[in-house]
N, C-alpha and C positions, 0 to 999 in steps of 0.2 A: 809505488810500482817498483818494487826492488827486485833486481837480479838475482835470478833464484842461482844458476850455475851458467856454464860456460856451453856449447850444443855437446848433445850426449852423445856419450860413447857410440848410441845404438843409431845416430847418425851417419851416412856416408856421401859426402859427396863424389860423381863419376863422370868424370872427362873423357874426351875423345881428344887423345894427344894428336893425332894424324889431322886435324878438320883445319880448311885452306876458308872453309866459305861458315857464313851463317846456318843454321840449325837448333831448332826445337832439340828438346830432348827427345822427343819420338822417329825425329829423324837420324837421330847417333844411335842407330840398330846395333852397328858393332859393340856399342858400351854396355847395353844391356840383353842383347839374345844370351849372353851364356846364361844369365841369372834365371831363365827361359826355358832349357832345355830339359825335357823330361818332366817340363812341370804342368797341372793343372792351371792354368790360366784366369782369370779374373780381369775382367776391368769397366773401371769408372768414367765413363768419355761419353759425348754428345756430340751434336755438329761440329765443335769446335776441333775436333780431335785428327787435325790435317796434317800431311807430311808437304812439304816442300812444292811436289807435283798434284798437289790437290786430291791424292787418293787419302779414302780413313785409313787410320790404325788399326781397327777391325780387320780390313780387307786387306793390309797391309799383310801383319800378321797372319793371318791362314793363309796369305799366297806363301808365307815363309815356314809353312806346316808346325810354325805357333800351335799349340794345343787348349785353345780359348774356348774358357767352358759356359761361362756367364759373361753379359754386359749388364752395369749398374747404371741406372738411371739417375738425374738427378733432378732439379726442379723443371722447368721446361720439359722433359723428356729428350730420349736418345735421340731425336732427332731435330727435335729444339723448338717445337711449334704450339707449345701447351703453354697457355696464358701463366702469367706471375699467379702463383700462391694455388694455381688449378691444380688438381690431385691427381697426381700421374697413375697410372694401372700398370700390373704387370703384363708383359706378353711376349713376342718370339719377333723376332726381328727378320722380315720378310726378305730383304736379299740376301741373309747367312745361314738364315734358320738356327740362330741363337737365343735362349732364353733370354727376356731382357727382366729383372730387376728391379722394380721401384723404390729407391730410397727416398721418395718424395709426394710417397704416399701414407698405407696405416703406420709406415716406420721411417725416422728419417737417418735412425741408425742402422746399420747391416745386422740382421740377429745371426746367433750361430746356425742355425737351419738355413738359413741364405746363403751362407760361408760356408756349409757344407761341401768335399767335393774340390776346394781352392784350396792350391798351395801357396800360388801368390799371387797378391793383389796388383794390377797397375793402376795410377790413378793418371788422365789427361783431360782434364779441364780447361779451359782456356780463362783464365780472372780478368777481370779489368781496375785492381787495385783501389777497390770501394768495401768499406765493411761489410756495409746491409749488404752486398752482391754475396748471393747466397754458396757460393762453391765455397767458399771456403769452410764456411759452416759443415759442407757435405764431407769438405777432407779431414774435418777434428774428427767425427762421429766415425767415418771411416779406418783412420788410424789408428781409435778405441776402439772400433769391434776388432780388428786385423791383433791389437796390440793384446786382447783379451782370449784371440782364439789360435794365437801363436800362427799369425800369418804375415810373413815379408808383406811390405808397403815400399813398390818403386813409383817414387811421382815423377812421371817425365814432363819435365822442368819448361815453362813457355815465358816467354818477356812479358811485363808488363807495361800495357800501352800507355798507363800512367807514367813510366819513366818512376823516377824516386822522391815522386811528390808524397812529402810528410804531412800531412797538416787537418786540423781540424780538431772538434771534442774528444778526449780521452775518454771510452765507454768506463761506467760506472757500475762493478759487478753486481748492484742489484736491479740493474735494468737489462742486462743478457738474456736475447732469446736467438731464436735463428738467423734473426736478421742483424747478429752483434754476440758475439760467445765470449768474447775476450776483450782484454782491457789494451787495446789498441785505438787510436784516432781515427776517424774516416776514414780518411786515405793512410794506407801503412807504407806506402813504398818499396814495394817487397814483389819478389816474383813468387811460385805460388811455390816454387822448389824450396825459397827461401822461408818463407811462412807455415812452411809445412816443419823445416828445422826447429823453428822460432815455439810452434805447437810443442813437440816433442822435448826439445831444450828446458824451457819454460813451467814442464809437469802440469801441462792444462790440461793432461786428457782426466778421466774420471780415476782417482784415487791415485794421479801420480803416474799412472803406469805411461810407463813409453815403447812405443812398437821400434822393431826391427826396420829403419827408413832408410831405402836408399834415395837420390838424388841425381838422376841420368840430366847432365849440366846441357845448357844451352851451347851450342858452342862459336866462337868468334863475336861473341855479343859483348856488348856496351851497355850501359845504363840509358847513355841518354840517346842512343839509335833512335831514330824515326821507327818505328814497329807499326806498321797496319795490319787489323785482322781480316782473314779472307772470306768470313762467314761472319755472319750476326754472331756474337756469343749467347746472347738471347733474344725473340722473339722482338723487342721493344729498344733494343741496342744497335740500329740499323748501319751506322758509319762510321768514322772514326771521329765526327763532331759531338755526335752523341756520347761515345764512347767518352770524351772527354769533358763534357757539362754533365755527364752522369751524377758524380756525388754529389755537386751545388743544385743541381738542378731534384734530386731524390726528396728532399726533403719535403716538397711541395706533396707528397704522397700522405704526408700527415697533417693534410689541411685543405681545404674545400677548394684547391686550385689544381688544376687539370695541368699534365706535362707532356699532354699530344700525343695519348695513348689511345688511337682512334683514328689518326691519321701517319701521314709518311715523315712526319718530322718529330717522332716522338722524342723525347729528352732534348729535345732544339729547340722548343715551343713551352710557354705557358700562357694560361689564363682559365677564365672564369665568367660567369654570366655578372660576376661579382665589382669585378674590376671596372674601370672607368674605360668608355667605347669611343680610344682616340686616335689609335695607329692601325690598330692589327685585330683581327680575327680569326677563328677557325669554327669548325662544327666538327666535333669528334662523331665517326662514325664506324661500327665494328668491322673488325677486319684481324687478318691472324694475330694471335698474340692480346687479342681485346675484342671479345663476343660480345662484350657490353658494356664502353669504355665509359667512366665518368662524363656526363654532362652529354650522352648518346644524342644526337641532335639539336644541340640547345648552343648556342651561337655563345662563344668561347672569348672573350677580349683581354689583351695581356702583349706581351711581346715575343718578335721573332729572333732567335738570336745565333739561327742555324750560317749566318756570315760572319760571325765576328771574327777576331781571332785567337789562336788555341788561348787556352788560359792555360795560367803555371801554378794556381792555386786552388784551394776552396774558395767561393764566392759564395758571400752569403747578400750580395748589395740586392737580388732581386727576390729572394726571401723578404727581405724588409723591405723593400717595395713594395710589392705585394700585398702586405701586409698592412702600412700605412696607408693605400691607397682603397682597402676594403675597409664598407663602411661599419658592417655590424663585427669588428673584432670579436667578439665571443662567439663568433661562427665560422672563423679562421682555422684554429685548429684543431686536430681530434688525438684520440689518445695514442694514435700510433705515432703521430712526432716524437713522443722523449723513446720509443722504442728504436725510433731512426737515428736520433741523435745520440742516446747511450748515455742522455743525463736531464735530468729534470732543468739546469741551468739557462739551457739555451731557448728554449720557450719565456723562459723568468726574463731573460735578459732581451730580448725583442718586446713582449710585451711591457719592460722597463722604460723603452726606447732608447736603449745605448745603440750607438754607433757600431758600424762591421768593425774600427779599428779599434775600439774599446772592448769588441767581443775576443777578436784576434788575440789580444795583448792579454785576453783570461786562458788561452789554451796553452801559454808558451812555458811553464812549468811542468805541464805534461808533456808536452812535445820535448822536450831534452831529457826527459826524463826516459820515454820511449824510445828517440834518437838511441841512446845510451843501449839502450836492450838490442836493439832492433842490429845492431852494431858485429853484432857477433855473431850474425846469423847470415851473414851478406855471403854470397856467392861472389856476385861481380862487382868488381870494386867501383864506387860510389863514384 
């Protein structure tokens, strides 16, 4: 994983020298309305896409005769209520009467006839500092179509709730798909301002090319702030415990165990009909976000772990739990594990039965190595 160069020229990052208090990028209007004015409008944002007072971006914008011509959808859709991997539609957004966009439907890249019309693109996403967590995915494809059809990319910049948690398998470029494009570890530590640099810097988009990126900063932010988000970012991301067992707990999505996608503790919860019926149960039953959740009715046993406390890392102890505790292993797990994991290794090395600390002590070659890249792409100082 060597450093290709240093962030590109065609990078900017853009402060609010004035800011007394905390703020999103969407909230530092002043750093980015002039880039604004006279222009055809674009943007990338879903529920998450809030300013301080709880109002959207959208509405934010046309109260400030913003000239906003499309909204892009991304997985969930624009207003966040469409099950994982459900295929968004396009259509018009009933309180603005704006076209809305699907980039998470026949296309998960913007084509030029979608960008028709756009001068420039905003992107406001809100990440939660997880690979598989598909926004990111949505902002490479974005800044390749923007980069190809010579259209500005301002991403206003949001914390992430992971803080600068590093850690986990380094993705292995022949296992890249949506849910892993790049050769990053689980958790990158990165805000998404940051990782948008990290794209462009790096020459990951198709053939090199890198778009015109600017970067409206977070302002008065910290790394390791306490950051809550005030909206699900997705559908099945309900809290901020969720939001934080997410990576450790995702990986169960490549294996015949349930992660409470059916009930109100989703990513807090696991089990299975599989597991041994000692402490804990659930029955997954559909509800937003999961029309027809794994194990629909069928009495779930595993553990609760929506009390514990935050974690600082990946955990992979209830993975192999899980694991050893199911009896027919060659029914454990399926082939979108190495997709989740971004390497054929970590299935080899569970079903080896090595230890979480002997798995750990395989990823720490990538992780300094990544540290190293990731390094020069930091907004806010670590």
């Amino acid at each position: 994983m060597e450093a290709k160069n240093t962030p590109s020229e065609k990078s900017m990052v853009m402060r609010n020298p004035n800011a007394t208090t905390f703020a999103t990028g969407s909230g530092n209007f002043s750093v980015y309305a002039p880039l604004l004015a006279n222009k055809k409008v674009g943007i990338v944002t879903n529920q998450s896409g809030l300013l301080g007072d709880s109002s959207h971006v959208v509405d934010f914008l046309l109260s400030e005769n913003m000239d906003v011509v499309k909204i892009f959808a991304p997985e969930h859709g624009f207003r966040g209520t469409a099950d994982a991997g459900e295929t968004i539609i396009d259509g018009k957004d009933i309180a603005t009467g704006l076209p809305i966009v699907s980039i998470y439907g026949d296309n998960k890249k913007p084509t030029s006839a979608q960008l028709q019309g756009i001068d420039i693109m905003l992107f406001d996403l809100q990440d939660v500092g997880a690979r598989f967590f598909t926004y990111i995915s949505t902002l490479h494809y974005v800044m390749e179509a923007c980069a190809e059809n010579n259209i500005p990319v301002v991403v206003l910049d949001r914390p992430n709730p992971n803080g600068g948690i590093v850690d986990g398998p380094v993705l292995e470029p022949e296992f890249s798909s949506f849910v892993g494009m790049h050769p990053i570890p689980v958790m990158h530590g990165m805000t998404i301002g940051e990782y948008a640099q990290m794209i462009n810097g790096e020459k990951w988009l198709k053939n090199g090319v890198q778009c015109d990126l600017k970067i409206v900063a977070c302002s008065m932010y910290t790394r390791d702030m306490s950051y809550s988000i005030a909206v699900k970012p997705s559908p099945n991301l309900p809290n901020d415990m969720a939001i934080n067992l997410y990576a450790s707990l995702c990986f169960f999505e490549g294996t015949n165990v349930s992660v409470g996608r059916g009930t109100d503790k989703q990513f807090q919860i696991y089990g299975s009909p599989y597991l041994p019926n000692i402490d804990f149960c659930f029955v997954p039953q559909p509800n937003v976000g999961a029309k027809d959740p794994l194990y629909n009715g069928r009495p779930c046993f595993g553990e609760d772990l929506s009390g514990i406390p935050k974690i600082e890392r990946l955990e992979l102890k209830w993975l192999i739990k899980a694991y050893n505790e199911t009896e027919d292993k060659t029914k454990f797990f399926n082939s979108y594990f190495t997709k989740l994991a971004g390497t054929k290794k970590l299935r080899e090395q569970i079903e080896a039965g090595m230890t979480a600390a002997e798995i750990r002590a395989s990823w720490e070659t990538g992780l300094i190595e990544f540290r190293e890249i990731r390094r020069k792409y930091l907004i806010y100082p670590e």
